[in-house]
N, C-alpha and C positions, 0 to 999 in steps of 0.2 A: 540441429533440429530444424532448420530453415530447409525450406524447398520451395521450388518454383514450380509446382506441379501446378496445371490449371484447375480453375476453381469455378463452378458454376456458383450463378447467385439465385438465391432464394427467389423464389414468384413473386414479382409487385403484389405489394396489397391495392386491394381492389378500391379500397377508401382513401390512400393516400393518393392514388393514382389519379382519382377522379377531383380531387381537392390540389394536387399539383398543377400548376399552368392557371386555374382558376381564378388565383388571388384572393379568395378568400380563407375567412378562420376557420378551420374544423371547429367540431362542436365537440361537446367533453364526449357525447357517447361515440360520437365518431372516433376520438382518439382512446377510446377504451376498447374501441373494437379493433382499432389496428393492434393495440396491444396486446388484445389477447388470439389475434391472429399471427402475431409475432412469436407468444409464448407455445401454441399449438405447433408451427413450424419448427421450434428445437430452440429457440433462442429466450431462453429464460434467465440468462444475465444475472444476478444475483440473487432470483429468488429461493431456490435451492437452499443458498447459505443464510438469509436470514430467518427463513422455516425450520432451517436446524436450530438456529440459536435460540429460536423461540424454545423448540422443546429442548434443546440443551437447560435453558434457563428453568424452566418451570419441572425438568427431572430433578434437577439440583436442592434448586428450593423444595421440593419434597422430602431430599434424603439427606438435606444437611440444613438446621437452622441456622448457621452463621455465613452462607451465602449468599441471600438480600440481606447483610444488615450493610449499613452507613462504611463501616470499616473493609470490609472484603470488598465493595463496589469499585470503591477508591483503589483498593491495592488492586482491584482486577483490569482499574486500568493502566494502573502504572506498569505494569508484568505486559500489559499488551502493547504498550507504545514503541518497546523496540522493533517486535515483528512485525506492528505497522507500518513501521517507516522501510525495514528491509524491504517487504511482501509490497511497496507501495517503487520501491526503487528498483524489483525487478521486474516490473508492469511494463516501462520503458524498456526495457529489453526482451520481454515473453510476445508484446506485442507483436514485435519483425520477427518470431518466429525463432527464435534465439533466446539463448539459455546464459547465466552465469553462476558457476557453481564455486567462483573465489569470491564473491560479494561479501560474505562474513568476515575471511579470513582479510581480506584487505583490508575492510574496517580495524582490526584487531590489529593488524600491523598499523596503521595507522595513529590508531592510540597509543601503539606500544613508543613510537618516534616519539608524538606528545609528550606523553609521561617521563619520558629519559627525557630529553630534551630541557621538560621545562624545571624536573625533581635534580636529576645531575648534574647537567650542563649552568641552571639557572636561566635559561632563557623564559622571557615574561611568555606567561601564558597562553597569552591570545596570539603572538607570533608563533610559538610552539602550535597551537592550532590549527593555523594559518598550516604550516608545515602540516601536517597529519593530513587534512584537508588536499594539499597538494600532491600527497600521495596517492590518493583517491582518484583526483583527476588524471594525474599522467600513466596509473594503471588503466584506468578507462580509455583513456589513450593508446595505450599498449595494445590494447585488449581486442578496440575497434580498426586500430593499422594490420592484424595479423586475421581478422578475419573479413575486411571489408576489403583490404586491399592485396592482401597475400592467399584469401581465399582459403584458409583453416576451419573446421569448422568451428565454434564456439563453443562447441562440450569439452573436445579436447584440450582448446585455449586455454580454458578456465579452471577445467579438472588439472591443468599442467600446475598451473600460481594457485589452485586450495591447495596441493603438498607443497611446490616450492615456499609459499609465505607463510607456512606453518613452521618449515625452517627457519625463514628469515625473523620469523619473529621472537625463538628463540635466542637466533644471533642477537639481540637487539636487545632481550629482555634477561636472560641467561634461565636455563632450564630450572624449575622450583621459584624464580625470581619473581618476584609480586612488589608493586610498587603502590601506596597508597595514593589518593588523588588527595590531593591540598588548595587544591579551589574551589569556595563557596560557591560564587558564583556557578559553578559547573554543578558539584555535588545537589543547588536548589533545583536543579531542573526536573527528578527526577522524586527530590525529598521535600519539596517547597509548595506551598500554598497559597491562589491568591487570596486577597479579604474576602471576604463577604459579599460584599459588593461588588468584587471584582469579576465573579463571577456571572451577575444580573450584564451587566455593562459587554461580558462577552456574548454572552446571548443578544444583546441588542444589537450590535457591531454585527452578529451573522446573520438576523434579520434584514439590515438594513442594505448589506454587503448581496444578499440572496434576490432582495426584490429591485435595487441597480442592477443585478446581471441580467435578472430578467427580463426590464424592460429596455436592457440595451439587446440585449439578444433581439425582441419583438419589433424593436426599429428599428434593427440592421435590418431583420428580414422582410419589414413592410417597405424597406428602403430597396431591396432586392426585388421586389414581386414574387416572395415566395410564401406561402400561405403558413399564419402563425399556430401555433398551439391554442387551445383553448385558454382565456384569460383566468376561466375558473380552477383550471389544472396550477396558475403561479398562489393563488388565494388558497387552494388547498396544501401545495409546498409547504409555502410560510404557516401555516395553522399548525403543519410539522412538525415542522423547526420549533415554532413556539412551546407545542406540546410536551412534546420528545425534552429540547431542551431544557424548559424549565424542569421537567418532571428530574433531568439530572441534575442540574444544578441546584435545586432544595434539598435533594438528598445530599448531594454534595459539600454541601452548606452544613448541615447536621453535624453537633462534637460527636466526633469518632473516636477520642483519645479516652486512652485508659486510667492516665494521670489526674492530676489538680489539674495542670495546664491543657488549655482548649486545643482540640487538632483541627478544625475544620475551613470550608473552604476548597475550591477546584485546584488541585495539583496543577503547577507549573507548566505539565508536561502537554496536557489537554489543547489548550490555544497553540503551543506548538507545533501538537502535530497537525490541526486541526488548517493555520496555516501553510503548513507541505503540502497537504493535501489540496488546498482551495489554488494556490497557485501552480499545484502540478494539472490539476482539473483544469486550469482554464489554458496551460498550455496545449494540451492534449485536444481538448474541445473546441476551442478557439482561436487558436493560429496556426499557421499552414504548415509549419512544421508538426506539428501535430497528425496535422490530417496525412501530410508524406507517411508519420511512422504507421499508422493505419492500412494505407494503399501501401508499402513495401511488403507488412503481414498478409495483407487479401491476395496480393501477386508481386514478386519483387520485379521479375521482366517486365510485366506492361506500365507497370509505375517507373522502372527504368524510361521506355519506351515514350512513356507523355514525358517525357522531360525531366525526373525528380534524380538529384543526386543521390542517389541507394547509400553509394560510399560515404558522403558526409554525413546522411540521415544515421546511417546505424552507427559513424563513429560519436555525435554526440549522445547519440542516445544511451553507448556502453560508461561516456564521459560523466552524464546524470546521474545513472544506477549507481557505479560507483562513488560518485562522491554524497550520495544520501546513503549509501553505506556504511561510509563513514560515520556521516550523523547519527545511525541507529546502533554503531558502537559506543558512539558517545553514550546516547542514554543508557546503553547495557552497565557500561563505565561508573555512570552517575548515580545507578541503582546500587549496587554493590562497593562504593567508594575504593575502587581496586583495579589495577593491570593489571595483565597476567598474559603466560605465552597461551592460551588456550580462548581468549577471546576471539567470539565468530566463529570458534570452529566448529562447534556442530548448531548454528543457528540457520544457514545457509537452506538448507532443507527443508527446511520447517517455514522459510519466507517462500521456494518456492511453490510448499503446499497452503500456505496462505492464499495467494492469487490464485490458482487454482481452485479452491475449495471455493473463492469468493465467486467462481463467473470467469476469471481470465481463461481463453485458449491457449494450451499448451504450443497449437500449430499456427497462430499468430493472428493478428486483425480486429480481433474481438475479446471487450474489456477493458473496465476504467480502475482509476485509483483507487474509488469508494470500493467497490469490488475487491480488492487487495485487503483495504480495511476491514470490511465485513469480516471477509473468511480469516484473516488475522483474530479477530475477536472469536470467532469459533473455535480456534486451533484455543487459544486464551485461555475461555471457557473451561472446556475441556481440562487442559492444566491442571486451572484452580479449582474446580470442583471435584475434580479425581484426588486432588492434596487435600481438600476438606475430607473427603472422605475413609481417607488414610488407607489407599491405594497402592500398592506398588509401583515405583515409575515407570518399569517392566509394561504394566498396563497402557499406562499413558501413552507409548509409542506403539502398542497392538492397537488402542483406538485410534489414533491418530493418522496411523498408517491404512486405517478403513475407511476412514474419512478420504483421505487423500484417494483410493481407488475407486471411493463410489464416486467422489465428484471430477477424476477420469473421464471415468465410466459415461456420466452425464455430456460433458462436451462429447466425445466424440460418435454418443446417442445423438445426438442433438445438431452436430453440426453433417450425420447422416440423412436425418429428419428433414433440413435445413436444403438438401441437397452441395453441400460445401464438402464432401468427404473427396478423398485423393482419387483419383482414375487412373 
């Protein structure tokens, strides 16, 4: 899926332009005006997907009463934290323009080592891990030597190890073979609750975590001479964050259990992923490797050309994808307290219609993690509110698969719009 075909860029906005070199702060309606001069050009980044989710949510909630309650919230995020983390792990790789379509099945092998390893063999858990983990990496490894340096494409690469690691993970696990998982600690990440409290306490921590980056960002850049964002743009963030947040975690908080005993409290899995994501964001956004896998997407020659090593850029980057692959095995693993020779294999697809649906370019450059997240929780949605409604699954993947072509359809509207289409 990578090319080097030239790419024109979009026409300076006429407000950034004049506010570049300046040294001064834009003003909020200035920076609302680049934005929506940005959105009219093609480049509407996540909005698409979180305007679905909206009437995704409120069709729901009309045809099924037990979609907002306390209980369904909770499971709707547990069911969506694997696809996040996949659809977040092949961001790093959609980016340069590059595809990986064994991402699942790696993971699945990966747990499949684990689980032998730790259930047969007896070796302690987190060394068995460790191992699973290490398979991720040196497939990523694998992955980024035959296409960065042997020059393969990466559909073929990948589409080769989705069949071959569907075998291996039969070798591994034996055909019908299912292995229980036997560690709590693993099993809580997926089935586990923090307190009450635990929850207030992570809202705080991303508050606090939210308005430090921002005012390091704002000092780097007054340290730079480059003109900052509007200060009221960080004030309306954080009111966000606050909003948003608490508004989850009170619901969160609410007993959702059917029993005598209390269920409630923010799943495990929330701060989890919630940290992938804030430290995949800030590599992405914030350090120069980040920026290389950017400029390798926008044009891989001229970013060869200044100077960026292409080939180590896209080998770690196949090395990332995979090994957060693995991680979003894990939680498949943790949901289900089970191996099996069939994990990741048909999840694959579905993480890369997540980033897609959320805002990522399929033809590279453009698109962040939260993007992956979003459109993961749409794909989610969908799901769950098609099983509340006692749907066929047959359905689920006719809508699913409509989703995925309209928001196609949008990039490469958008990046014609944009003037970024192929010549």
């Amino acid at each position: 899926m990578s090319s080097n075909a030239t790419r024109t860029e979009a026409a300076p906005d006429p407000v950034a332009s004049d506010l570049i070199g300046s040294g001064i702060e834009g003003g909020l309606g200035d920076q609302v005006q680049a934005w929506l001069q940005r959105v009219r050009s093609g480049d509407m980044g996540a909005l698409p997907a979180v305007g679905g989710l909206v009437v995704l949510g409120i069709l729901f909630s009309t045809l099924s009463p037990f979609f907002l309650t306390e209980r369904n919230f909770a499971n709707l995020l547990n069911q969506a934290a694997t696809l996040v983390v996949l659809g977040m792990a092949l961001v790093f790789v959609l980016l340069l323009g590059e595809i990986d379509l064994s991402a699942g099945v790696t993971g699945g092998v990966g747990m499949a080592l684990f689980v032998v390893l730790n259930s047969v063999w007896g070796i302690p858990w987190p060394l068995a891990l460790l191992v699973g983990f290490g398979f991720g990496i040196l497939t990523g490894a694998m992955i980024g030597f035959f296409v960065a340096r042997v020059g393969i494409p990466s559909f073929v690469v990948t589409l080769g190890l989705f069949l071959g690691f569907q075998g291996l993970a039969l070798v591994i696990i034996g055909p019908g073979g299912l292995y229980r998982l036997q560690v709590p600690e693993l099993i809580a990440l997926q089935n586990g609750n923090l307190p009450v409290w635990g929850g207030w306490v992570m809202l705080l921590i991303m508050l606090l975590i939210s308005a430090a980056m921002s005012l390091w960002d704002r000092s780097r850049r007054a340290r730079a001479g480059v003109p900052n964002r509007a200060v009221s743009l960080v004030y309306i963030k954080l009111a966000v964050i606050a909003v948003v947040g608490g508004a989850v975690v009170f619901v969160l908080n609410q007993d959702r259990g059917q029993s005598v005993n209390a269920v409630q409290g923010v799943p495990y899995v929330v701060p989890v992923v919630l940290v992938i994501l804030w430290v995949g964001t800030f590599v992405l956004d914030r350090t120069r490797f980040g920026r290389y896998i950017y400029a390798i997407g926008g044009n891989a020659e001229a970013a060869r050309r200044s100077g960026v090593k292409v080939r180590w850029v896209k080998w770690w980057a196949f090395v990332i994808g995979s090994s957060l692959a693995v991680f979003s095995a894990l939680l498949a693993v943790s949901r289900v307290g089970s191996v099996d020779a069939t994990v990741g294999r048909d999840i694959v697809l579905s993480g890369v219609a997540a980033a897609v649906v959320g805002g990522v370019s399929l033809f590279g450059g453009r698109g962040r993690l939260v993007h992956a997240a979003i459109g993961a929780l749409v794909i989610a949605t969908i799901t769950n509110g098609l099983a509340l409604l006692n749907l066929p699954a047959g359905v689920n993947l006719l809508v699913t698969g409509g989703v995925l072509i309209l928001a196609a359809t949008v990039d490469a509207v958008s990046r014609l719009r944009s003037g970024g289409g192929r010549t």
